[in-house]
Every structure is written in C-alpha cells, then in structure tokens.
N, C-alpha and C positions, 0 to 999 in steps of 0.2 A: 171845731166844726169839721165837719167831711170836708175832706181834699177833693176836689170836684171829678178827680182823674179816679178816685177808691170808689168802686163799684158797692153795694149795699150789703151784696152776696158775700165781701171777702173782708167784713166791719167784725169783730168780736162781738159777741153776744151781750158785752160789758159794754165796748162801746156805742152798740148803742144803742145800748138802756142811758150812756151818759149824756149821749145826743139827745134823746129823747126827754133827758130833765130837761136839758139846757133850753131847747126850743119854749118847754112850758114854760121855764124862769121868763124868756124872754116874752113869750106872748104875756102872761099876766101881766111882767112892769109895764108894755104897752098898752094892755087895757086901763089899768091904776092910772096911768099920766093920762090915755083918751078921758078917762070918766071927769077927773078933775080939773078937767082946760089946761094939764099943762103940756109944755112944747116937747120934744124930743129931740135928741141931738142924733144925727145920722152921717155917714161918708156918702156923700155924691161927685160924682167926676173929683175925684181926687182932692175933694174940697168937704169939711166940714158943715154942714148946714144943718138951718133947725125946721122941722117940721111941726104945723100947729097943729094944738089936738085937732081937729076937727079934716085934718088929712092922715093922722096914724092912722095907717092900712092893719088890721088884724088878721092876720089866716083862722081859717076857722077851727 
C-alpha cells in the first residue's frame, strides 16, 4: 500500500494500477465475508480483533 508520506503525484503509473487492484481485492473479500455473516479479522490498537459481518464497513 502507499507510504502515507508518497504523495499520489509521485506513485508510478504501475503502481498504481497495483494499488488500485489491491483495494478492489480487498473490497470484494469484505463484501464476500459481509454477504455470508462471516467475521473478519482486523488490527485495532495494536491488537488483533475480529469484526462481525454486520459491522464490515465497505468503501464504496
């Protein structure tokens, strides 16, 4: 993923087209686990936690 410091402007044109799969991979499997009630596993405060479907947040 983007370095939070790597401005958008100065990303390759490759990356990010790679960025760009990567978020869709990620949105789908969060829809897939919301559709099906399953949990997802996440890092909060430095701590592993599981989120139930019916709180996986999905960007649009």
């Amino acid at each position: 993923m983007r370095d939070k410091h790597t401005s958008p402007a100065k990303m390759s044109d490759e990356t990010k087209s790679i960025e760009h799969a990567m978020r869709r991979a990620v949105r789908q499997a969060l829809l897939t686990h919301k559709r099906a009630g399953n949990t997802v596993a996440a890092w909060k405060d430095g701590r592993v936690v599981l989120v139930a479907a019916e709180k996986i947040a999905v960007d649009k």
